[in-house]
C-alpha positions as CSV (number, residue, x, y, z in Angstrom):
1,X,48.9,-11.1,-65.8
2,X,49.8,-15.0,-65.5
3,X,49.1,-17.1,-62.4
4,X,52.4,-18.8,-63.0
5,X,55.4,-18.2,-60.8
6,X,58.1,-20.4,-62.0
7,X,59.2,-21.8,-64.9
8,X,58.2,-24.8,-65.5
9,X,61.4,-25.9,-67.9
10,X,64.5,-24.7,-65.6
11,X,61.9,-23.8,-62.9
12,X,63.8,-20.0,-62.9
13,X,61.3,-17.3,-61.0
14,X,62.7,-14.5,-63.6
15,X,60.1,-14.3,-66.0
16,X,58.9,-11.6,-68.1
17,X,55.6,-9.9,-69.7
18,X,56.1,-9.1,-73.2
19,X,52.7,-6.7,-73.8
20,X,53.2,-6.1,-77.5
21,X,52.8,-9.9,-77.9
22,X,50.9,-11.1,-74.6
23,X,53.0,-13.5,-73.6
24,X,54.8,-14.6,-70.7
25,X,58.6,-16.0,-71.0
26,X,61.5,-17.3,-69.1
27,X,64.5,-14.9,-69.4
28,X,66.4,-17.3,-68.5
29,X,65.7,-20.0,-71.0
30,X,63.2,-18.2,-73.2
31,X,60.7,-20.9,-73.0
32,X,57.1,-19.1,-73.6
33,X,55.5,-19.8,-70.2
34,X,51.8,-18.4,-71.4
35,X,50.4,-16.6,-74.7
36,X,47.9,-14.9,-76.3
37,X,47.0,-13.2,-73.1
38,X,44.4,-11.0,-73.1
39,X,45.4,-7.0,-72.2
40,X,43.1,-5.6,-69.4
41,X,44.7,-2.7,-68.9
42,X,43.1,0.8,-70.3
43,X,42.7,1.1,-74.2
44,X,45.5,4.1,-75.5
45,X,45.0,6.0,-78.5
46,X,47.7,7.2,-80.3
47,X,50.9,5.9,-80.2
48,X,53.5,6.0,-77.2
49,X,56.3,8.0,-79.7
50,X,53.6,10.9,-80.4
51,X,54.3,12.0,-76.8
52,X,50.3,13.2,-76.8
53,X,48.2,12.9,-74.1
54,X,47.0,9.8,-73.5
55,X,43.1,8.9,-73.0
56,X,40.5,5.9,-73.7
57,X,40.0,4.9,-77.2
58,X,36.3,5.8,-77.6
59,X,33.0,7.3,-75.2
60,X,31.6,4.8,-72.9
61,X,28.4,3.6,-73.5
62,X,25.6,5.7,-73.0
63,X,21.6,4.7,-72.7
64,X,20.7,8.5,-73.8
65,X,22.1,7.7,-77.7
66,X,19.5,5.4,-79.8
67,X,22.5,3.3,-80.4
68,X,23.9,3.2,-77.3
69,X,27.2,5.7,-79.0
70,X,28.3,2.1,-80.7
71,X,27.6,3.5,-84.2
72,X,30.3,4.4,-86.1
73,X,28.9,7.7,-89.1
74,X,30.5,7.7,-92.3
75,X,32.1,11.5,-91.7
76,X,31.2,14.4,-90.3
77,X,30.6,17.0,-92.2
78,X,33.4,19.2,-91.7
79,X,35.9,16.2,-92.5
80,X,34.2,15.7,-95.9
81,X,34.8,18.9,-97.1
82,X,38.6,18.6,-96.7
83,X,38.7,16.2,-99.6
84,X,38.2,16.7,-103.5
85,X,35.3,17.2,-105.3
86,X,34.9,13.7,-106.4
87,X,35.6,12.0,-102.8
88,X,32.7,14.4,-101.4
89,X,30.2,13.5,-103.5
90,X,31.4,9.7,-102.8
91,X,30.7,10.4,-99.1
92,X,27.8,12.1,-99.3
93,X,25.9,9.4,-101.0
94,X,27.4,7.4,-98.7
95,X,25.7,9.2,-95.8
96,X,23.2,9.5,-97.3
97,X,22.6,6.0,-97.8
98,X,23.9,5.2,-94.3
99,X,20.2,7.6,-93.0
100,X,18.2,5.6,-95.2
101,X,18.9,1.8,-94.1
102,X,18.3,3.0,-90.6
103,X,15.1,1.1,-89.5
104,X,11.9,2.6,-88.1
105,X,12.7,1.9,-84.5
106,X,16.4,3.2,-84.6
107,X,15.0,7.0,-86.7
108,X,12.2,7.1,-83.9
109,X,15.0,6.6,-81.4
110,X,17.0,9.2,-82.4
111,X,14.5,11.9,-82.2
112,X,12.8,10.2,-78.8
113,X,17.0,10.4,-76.7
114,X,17.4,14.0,-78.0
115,X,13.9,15.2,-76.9
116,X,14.5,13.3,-73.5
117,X,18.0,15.0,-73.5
118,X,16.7,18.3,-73.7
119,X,13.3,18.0,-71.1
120,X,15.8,16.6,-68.8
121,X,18.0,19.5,-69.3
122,X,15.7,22.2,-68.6
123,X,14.7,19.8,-65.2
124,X,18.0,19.8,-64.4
125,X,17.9,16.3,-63.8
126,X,21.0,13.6,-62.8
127,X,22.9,11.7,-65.0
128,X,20.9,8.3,-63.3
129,X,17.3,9.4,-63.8
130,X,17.9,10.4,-67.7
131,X,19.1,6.7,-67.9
132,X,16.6,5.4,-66.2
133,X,14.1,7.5,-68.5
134,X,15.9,5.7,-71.6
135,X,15.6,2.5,-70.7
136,X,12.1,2.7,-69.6
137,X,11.4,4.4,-73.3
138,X,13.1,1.7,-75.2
139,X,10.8,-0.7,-73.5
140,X,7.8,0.8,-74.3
141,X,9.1,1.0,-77.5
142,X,9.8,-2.6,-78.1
143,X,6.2,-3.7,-76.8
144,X,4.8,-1.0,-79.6
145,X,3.4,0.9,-76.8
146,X,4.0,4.1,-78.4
147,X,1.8,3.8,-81.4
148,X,-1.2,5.7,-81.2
149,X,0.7,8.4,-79.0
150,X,2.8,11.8,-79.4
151,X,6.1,10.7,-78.6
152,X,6.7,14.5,-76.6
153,X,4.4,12.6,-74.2
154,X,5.6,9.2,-73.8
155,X,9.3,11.1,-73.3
156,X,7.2,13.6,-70.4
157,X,5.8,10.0,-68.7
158,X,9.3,8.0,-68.9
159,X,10.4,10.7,-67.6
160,X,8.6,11.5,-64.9
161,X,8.3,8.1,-64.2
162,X,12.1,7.7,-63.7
163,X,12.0,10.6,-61.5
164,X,9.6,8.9,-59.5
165,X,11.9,5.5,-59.2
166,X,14.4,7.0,-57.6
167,X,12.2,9.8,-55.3
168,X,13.4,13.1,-57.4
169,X,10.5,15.9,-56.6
170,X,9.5,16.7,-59.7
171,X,5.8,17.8,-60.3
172,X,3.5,17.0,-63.7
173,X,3.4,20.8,-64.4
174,X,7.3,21.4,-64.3
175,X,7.5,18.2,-66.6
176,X,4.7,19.8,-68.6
177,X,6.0,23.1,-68.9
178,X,9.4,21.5,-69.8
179,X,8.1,19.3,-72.6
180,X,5.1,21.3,-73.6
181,X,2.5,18.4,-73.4
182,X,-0.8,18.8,-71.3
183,X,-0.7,18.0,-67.6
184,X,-3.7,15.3,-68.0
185,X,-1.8,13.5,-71.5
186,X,1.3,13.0,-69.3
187,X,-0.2,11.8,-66.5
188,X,-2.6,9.2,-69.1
189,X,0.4,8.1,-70.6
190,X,2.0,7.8,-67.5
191,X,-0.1,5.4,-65.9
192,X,-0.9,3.7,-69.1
193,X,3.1,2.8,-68.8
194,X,3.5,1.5,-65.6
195,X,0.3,-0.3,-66.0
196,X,1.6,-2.3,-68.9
197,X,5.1,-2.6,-67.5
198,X,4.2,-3.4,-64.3
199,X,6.3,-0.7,-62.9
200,X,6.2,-0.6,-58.9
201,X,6.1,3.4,-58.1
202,X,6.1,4.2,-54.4
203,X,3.8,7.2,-53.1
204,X,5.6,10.6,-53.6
205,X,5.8,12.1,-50.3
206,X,5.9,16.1,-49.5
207,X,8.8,15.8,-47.4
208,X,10.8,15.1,-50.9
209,X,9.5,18.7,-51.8
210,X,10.0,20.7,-49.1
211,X,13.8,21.1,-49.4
212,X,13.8,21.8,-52.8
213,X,11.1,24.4,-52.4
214,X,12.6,26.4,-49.3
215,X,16.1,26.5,-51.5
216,X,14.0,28.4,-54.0
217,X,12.1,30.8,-51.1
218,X,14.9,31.4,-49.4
219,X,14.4,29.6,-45.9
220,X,16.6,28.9,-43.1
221,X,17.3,25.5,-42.0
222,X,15.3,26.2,-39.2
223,X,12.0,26.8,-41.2
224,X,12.6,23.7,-43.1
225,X,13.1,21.1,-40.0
226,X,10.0,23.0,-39.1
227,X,7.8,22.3,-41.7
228,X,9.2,18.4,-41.9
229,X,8.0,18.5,-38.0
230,X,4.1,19.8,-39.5
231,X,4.4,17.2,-42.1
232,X,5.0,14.5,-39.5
233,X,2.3,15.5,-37.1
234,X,-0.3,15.5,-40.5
235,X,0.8,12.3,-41.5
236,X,-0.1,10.8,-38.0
237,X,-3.6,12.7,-38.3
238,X,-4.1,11.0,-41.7
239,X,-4.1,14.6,-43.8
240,X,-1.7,14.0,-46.8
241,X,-4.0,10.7,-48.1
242,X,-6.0,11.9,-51.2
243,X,-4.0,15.2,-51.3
244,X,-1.4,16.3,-53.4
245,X,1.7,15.9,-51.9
246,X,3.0,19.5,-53.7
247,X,0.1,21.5,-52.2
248,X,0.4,19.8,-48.3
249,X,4.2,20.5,-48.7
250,X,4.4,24.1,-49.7
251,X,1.0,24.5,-47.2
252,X,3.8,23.3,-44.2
253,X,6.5,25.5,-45.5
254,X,4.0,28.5,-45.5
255,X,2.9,27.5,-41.4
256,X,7.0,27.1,-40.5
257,X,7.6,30.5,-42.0
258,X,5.2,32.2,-40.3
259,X,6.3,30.4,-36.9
260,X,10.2,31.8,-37.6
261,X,9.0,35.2,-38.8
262,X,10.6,34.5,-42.2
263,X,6.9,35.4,-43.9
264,X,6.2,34.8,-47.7
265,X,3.2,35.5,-49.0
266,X,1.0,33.0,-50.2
267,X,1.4,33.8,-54.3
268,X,5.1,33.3,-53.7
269,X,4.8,30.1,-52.1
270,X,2.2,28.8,-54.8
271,X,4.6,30.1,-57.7
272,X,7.3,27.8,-56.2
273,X,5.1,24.8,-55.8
274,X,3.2,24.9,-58.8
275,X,-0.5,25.3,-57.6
276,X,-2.8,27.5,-57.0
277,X,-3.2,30.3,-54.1
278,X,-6.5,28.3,-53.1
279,X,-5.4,25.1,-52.6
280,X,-2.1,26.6,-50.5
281,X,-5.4,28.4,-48.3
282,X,-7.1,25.3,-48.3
283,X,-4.6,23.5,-46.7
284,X,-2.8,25.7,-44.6
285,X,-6.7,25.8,-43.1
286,X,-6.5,22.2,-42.8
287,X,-3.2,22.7,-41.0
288,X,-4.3,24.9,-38.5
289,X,-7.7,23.5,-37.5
290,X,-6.4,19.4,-37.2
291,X,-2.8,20.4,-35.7
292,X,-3.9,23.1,-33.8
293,X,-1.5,25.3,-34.9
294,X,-3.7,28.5,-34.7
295,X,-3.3,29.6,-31.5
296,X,0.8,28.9,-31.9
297,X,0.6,31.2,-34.8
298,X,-1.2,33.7,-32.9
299,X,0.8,33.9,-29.5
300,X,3.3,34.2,-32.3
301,X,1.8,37.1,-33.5
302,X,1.3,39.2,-30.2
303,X,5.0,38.4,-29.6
304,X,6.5,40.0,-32.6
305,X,4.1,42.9,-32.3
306,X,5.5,43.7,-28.3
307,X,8.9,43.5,-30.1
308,X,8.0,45.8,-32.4
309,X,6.6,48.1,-29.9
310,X,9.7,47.7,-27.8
311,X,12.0,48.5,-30.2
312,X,9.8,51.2,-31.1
């Protein structure tokens, strides 16, 4: 709307917005205070006698399209098929045509968003980290960093590269089991990217995983502020550096559900976590012999076994 309060003809304050025309006018003397004004209000479609619901006039942009949804396609198919024979063929060739003058880099886009869509599908992943994942691809793209690799695992390592930008848990397994690439080829790629794009990646830390994990297991809260407590006390005894911040998590989980009787066994745990039952041994040794956790575990132990006996 206009700045202006008066007229500045007869100086009247009753002026009036015209928005078919964008201009601003004096109904007093009709002098044309201000036009060609620019409308900022939201973009209608369809017109204000159809009595239809109103909404925006097209999608908002989107970084998971290869054209960021600004493309406009010459007809779907079912709307071709509605006209004569002679206006289909017309707009098939003309589809046709419209495929072929696409260049290299906007055809290798196309397939590249809808593999991303789908891997982050199957993650479950939020809206943020698949447009993260895009942009991140479309760089690598523009500095030719693709050539010479499958794009299934560029898509895995933008991926999981996103998710590590903005600290979503997500281990190389689940990502590989999602996209079907090799563990070791994503996690190349994956440094091979933020090498050359000088992406800063902070540490992933097993407190990201430990929620997400007892969700799956079934814990009470109680288990989980138990196992963040375990995870604090090995971080100050230098045990998580050089270990895999999956295994030391789901290790801690395993020690706070014994302490609060909720007890998993250790394949069930491993299944969640995405590792192997030795390495969720290995650590929960680790655990017990730095933290000195055993005896805890063991008065633990004798104390549900009296209850037993009691109740018994």
């Amino acid at each position: 709307m206009s700045n202006v309060k008066r007229c500045p003809e007869c100086s009247s304050i009753n002026l009036n917005w015209d928005d078919q025309r964008g201009e601003v006018f004096c109904s007093d003397c009709g002098t044309v205070v201000e036009e060609k004004m620019i409308d900022t209000s939201q973009e209608l479609q369809g017109s204000f006698d159809s009595g239809g619901k109103k909404g925006r006039g097209g999608a908002p942009l989107s970084m998971q399209k290869f054209d960021k949804g600004l493309t406009t396609n010459v007809g779907e198919i079912s709307d071709i098929y509605k006209l004569d024979a002679g206006s289909t063929r017309k707009f098939l060739r003309l589809k046709k045509w419209q495929e072929r003058v696409s260049t290299s880099i906007e055809r290798n886009l196309r397939l590249a968003m809808t593999e991303l869509r789908r891997v982050a599908s199957f993650l479950n992943l939020p809206e943020v980290v698949k447009d993260e994942a895009s942009i991140i691809y479309q760089f690598v793209l523009q500095r030719g960093l693709v050539r010479g690799r499958s794009m299934e695992s560029v898509i895995a390592a933008c991926i999981y590269a996103a998710c590590r930008s903005y600290d979503i848990p997500r281990t190389l397994d689940e990502i590989s089991s999602a996209s079907d690439v090799e563990r070791k080829e994503i996690g190349r790629t994956y440094r091979f990217i933020i090498r050359k794009l000088g992406i800063k990646v902070t540490p992933s830390s097993p407190k990201d995983y430990i929620h997400r994990f007892a969700s799956v297991l079934k814990l009470s809260p109680k288990t989980q502020n138990e196992a963040l407590k375990i995870l604090k006390k090995a971080e100050g005894s230098e045990l998580t550096s050089g270990r895999g911040p999956a295994g030391i998590a789901a290790a801690g989980l395993y020690v706070a559900a014994l302490l609060n009787n909720e007890k998993k066994t250790q394949r069930e745990v491993a299944d969640v976590a995405g590792i192997t039952e030795v390495t969720i041994r290995n650590r929960y040794k680790e655990l017990l012999d730095k933290l000195g956790l055993e005896e805890k575990l063991r008065v633990k132990e004798a104390e549900t076994k009296a209850k037993k006996k009691k109740d018994n």
